[in-house]
N, C-alpha and C positions, 0 to 999 in steps of 0.2 A: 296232241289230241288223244293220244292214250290208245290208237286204234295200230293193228299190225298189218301191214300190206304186204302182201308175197307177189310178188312176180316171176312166171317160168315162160320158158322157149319151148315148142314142141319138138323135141330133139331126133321123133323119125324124118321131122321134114327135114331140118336143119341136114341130117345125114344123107338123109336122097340127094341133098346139092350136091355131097361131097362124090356118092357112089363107093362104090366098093366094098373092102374094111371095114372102112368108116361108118356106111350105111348101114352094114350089119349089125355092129357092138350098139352106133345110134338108136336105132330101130327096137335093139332085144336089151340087153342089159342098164344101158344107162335111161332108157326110157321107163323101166319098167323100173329102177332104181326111185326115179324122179317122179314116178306115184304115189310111191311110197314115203318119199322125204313130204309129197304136199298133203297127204291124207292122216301122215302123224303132226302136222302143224296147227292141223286144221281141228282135228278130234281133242 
């Protein structure tokens, strides 16, 4: 159909499960990463 779907995870939540580490890198770097991959797809 000619249309592009993007689908993402909110990856502070995803990281809260995990706790720790995990929660932290989730929460700051890869979330903030992952606004930026959907708002240059989107523009």
């Amino acid at each position: 159909d000619g249309k592009t779907y993007i689908g993402a995870m909110n990856a502070s939540l995803l990281g809260s499960m995990f706790g720790g580490k995990v929660a932290e890198v989730m929460a700051g770097a890869v979330s903030d990463d992952q606004q930026s991959f959907i708002a240059a797809a989107v523009n």
